[in-house]
Backbone as a printed PyTorch tensor [residue, N CA C, xyz], in Angstrom:
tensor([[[158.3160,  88.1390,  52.6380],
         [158.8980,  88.9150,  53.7240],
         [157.8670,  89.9190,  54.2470]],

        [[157.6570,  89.9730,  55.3310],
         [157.4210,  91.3630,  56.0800],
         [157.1780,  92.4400,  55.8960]],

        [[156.8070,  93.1310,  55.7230],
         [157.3290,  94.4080,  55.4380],
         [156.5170,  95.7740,  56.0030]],

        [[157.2110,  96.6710,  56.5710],
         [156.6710,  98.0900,  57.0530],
         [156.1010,  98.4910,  56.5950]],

        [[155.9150,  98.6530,  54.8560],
         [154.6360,  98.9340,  53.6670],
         [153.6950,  98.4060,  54.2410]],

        [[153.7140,  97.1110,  54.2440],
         [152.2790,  96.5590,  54.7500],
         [151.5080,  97.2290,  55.6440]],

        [[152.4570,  97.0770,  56.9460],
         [151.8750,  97.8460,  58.1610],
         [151.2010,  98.8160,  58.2110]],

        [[151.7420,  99.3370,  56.9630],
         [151.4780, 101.0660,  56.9290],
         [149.8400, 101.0740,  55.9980]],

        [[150.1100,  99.9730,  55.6580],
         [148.3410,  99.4940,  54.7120],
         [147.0820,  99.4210,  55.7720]],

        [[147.4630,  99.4810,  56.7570],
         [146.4700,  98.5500,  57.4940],
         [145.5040,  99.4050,  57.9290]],

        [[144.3810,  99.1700,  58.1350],
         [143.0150, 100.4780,  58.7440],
         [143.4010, 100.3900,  59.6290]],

        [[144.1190, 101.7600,  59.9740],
         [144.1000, 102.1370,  61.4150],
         [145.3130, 102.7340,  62.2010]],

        [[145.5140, 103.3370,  62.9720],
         [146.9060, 103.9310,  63.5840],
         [147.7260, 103.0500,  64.4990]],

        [[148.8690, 102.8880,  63.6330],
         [149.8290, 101.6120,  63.5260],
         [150.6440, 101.8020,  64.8360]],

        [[151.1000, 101.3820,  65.7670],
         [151.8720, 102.5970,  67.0810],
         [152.3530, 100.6000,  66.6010]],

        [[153.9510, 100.7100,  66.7060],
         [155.0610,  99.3570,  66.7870],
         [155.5930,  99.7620,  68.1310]],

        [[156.0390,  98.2010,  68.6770],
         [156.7180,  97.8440,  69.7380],
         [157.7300,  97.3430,  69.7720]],

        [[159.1920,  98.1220,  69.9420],
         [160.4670,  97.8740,  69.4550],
         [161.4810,  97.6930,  70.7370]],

        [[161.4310,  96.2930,  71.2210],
         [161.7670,  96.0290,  72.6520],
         [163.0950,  96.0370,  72.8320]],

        [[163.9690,  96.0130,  71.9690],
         [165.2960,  96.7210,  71.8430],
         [165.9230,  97.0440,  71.1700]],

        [[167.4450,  97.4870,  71.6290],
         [168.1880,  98.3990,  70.7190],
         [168.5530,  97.5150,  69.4870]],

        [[168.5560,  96.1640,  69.1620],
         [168.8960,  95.3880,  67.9130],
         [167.4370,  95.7930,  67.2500]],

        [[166.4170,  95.3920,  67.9270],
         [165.2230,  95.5380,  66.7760],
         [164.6400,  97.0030,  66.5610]],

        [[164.7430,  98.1520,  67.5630],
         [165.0880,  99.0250,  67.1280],
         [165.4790,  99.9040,  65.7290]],

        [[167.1500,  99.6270,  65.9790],
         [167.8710,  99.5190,  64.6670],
         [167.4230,  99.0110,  63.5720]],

        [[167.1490,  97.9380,  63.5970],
         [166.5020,  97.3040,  62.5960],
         [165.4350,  97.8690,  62.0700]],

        [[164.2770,  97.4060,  62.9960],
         [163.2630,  98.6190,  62.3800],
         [163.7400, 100.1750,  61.6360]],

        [[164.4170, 100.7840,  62.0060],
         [164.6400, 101.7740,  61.2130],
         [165.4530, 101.7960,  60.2340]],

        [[166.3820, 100.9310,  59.9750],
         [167.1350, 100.3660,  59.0070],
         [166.1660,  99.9950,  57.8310]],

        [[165.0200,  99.2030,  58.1640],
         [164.1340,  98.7060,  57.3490],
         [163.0100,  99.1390,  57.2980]],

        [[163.2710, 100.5300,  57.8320],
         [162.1460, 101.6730,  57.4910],
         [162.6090, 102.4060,  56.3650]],

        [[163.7530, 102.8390,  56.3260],
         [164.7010, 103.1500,  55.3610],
         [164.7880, 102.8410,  54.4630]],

        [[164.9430, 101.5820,  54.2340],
         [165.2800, 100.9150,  52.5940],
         [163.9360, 100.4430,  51.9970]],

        [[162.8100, 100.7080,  52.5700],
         [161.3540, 100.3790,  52.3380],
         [160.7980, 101.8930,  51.9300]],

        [[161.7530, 103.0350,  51.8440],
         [161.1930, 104.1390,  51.9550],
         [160.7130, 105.5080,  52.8830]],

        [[160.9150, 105.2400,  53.8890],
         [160.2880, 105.7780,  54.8180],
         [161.3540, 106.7340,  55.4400]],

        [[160.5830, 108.1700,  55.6990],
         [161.4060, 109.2200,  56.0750],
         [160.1690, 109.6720,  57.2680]],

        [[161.1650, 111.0430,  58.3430],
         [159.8370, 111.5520,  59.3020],
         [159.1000, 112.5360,  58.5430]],

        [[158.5310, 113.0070,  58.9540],
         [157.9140, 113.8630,  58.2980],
         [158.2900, 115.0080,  57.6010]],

        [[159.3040, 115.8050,  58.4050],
         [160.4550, 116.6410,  57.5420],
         [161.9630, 115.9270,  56.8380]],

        [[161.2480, 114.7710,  56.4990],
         [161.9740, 114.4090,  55.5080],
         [163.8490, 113.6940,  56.1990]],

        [[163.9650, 113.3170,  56.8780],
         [164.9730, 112.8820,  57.6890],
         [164.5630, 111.2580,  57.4710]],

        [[166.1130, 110.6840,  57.1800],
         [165.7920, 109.3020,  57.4330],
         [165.8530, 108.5690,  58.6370]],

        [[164.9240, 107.6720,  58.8300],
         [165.0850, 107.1890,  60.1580],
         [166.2460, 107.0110,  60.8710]],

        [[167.7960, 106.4560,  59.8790],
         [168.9130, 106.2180,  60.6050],
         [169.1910, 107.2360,  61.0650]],

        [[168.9440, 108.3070,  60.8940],
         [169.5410, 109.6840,  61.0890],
         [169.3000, 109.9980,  62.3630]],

        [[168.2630, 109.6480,  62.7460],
         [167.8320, 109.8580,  64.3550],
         [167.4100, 108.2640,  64.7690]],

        [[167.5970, 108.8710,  66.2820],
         [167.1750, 107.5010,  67.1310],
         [165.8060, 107.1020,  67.2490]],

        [[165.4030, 105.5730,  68.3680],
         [163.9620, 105.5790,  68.2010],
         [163.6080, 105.2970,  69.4540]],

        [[162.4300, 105.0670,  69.3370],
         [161.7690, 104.9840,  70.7930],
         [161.3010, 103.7780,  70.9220]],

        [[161.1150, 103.1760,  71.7020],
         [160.4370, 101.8640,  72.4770],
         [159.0660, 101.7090,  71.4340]],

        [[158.2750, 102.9660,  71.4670],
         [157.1460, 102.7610,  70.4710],
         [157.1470, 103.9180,  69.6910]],

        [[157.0640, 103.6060,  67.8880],
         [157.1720, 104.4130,  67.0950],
         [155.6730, 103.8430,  66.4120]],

        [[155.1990, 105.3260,  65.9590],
         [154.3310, 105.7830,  64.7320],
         [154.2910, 105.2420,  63.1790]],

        [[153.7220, 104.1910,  62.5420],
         [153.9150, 104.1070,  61.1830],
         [153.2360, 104.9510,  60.1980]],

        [[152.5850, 105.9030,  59.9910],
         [151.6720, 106.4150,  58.8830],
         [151.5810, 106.4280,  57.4770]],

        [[150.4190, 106.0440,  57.3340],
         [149.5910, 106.0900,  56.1570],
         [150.5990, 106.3960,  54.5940]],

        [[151.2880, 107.3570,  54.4750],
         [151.8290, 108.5050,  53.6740],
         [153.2750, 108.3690,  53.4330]],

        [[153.5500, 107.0180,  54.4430],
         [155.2700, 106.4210,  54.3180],
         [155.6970, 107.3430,  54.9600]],

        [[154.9870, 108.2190,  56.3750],
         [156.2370, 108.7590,  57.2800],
         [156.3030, 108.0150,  58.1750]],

        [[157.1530, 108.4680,  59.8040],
         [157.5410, 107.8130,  60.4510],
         [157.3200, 108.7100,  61.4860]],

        [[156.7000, 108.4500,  62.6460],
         [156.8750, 109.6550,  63.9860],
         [157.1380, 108.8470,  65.5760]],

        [[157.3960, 109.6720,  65.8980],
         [157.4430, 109.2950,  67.6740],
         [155.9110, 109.3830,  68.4340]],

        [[155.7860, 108.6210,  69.4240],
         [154.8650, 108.9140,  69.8070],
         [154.5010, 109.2270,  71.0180]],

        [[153.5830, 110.5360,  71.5930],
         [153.9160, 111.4380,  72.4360],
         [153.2720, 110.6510,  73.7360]],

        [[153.0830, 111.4200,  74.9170],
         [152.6820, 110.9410,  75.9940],
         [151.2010, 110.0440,  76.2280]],

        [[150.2310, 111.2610,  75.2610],
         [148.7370, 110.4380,  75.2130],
         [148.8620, 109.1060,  74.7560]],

        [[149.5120, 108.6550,  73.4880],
         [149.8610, 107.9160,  72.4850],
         [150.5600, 106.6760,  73.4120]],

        [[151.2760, 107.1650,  73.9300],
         [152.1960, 105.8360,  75.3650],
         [151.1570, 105.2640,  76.1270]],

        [[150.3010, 106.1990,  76.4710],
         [149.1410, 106.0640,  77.5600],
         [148.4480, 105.5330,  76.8380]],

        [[147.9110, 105.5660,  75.7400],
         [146.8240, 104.8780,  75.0560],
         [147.3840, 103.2460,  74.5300]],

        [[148.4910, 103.2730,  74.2490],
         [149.1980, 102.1840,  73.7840],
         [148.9050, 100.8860,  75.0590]],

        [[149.6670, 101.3760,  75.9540],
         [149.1720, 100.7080,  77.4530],
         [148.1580, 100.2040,  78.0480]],

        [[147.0760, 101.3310,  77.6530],
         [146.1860, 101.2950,  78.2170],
         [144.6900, 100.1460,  77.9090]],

        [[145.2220,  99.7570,  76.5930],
         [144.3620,  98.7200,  76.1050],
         [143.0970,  99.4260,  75.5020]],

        [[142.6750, 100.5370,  75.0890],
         [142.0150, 101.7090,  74.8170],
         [142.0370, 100.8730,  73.2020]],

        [[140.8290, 101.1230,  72.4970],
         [140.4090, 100.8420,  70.7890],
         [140.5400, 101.5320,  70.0620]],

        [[140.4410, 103.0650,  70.1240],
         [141.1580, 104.0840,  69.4620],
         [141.8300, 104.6440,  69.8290]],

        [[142.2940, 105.6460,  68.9190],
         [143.1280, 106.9610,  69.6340],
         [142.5790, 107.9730,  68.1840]],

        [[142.3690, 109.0290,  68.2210],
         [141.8180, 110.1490,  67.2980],
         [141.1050, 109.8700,  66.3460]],

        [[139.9580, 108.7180,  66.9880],
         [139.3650, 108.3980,  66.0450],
         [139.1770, 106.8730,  64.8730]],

        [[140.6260, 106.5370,  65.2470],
         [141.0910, 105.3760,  64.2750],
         [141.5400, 104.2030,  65.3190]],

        [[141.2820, 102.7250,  64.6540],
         [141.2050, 101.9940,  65.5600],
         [143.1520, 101.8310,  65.7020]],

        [[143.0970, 101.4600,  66.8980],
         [144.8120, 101.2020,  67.3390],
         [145.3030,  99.7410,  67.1060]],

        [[145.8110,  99.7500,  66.4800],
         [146.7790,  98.6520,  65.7710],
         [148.2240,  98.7250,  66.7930]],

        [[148.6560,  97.7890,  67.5390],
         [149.6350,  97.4540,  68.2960],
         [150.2310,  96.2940,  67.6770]],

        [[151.6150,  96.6870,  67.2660],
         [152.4980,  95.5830,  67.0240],
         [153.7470,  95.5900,  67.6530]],

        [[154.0040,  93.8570,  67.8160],
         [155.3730,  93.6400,  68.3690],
         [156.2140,  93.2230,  66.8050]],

        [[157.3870,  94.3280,  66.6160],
         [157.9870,  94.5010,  65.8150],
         [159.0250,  92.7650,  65.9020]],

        [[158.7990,  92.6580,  67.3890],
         [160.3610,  91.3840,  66.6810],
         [159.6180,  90.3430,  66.6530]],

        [[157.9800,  90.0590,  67.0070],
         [157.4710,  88.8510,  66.4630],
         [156.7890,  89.0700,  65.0580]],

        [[156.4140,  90.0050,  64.5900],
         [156.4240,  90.3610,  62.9740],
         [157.2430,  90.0100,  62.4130]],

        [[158.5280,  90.0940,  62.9410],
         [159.6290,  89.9910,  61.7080],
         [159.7330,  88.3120,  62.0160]],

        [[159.8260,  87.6740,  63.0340],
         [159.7830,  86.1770,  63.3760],
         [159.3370,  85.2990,  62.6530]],

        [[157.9980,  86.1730,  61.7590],
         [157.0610,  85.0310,  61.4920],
         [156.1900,  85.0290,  62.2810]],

        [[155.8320,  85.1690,  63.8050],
         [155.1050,  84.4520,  64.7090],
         [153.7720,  85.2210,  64.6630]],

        [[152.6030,  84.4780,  63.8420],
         [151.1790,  85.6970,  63.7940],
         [150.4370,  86.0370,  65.2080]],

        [[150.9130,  85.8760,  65.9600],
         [150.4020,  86.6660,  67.2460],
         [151.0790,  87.7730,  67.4290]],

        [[151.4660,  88.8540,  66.4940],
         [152.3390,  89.7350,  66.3760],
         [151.3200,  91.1450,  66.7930]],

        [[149.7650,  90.5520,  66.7890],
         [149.0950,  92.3990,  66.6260],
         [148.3400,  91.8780,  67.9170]],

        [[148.4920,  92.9260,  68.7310],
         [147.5480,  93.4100,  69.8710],
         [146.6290,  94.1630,  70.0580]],

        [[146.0180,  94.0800,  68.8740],
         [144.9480,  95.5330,  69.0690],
         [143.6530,  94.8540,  70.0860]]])
């Protein structure tokens, strides 16, 4: 299986692409039971998510702000330094390995 651990393994700043409210949910459902809280400690179900969420390093979870949208888009190789890792969250979970866009 899959898993958000993994993601969170990977060199580099993880920004996921969660194209709707089922995979969404999901994703944070299975951010949850994999461990994963935001940074002050809130579980993902607890709050909502965004189109593109943050995986980090440390098993948190964040939103990601305007630069971060813009950089996501923008087809840009880093962002602060670290290379940008783009994933589509519902072809990860599919199976389908054309899942990373970096």
């Amino acid at each position: 299986m899959r898993t958000i651990k993994n993601l969170s393994k990977l060199n580099g700043r993880v920004y996921v692409y969660l194209a709707n409210a089922e995979i969404g949910h999901r994703f944070m459902q299975q951010a949850e039971s994999e461990g994963f809280t935001f940074n002050d400690g809130v579980k993902p179900t607890e709050r909502g998510y965004e189109e593109i969420m943050a995986i980090n390093h440390n098993g948190t979870l964040n939103f990601v702000g305007t630069n971060g949208r813009i950089a996501y888009g923008s087809g840009v190789k880093q962002i602060a330094g670290e290379q940008l890792i783009r994933i589509d969250f519902e072809k990860y979970l599919s199976g389908d390995n054309n899942y990373c866009n970096s």
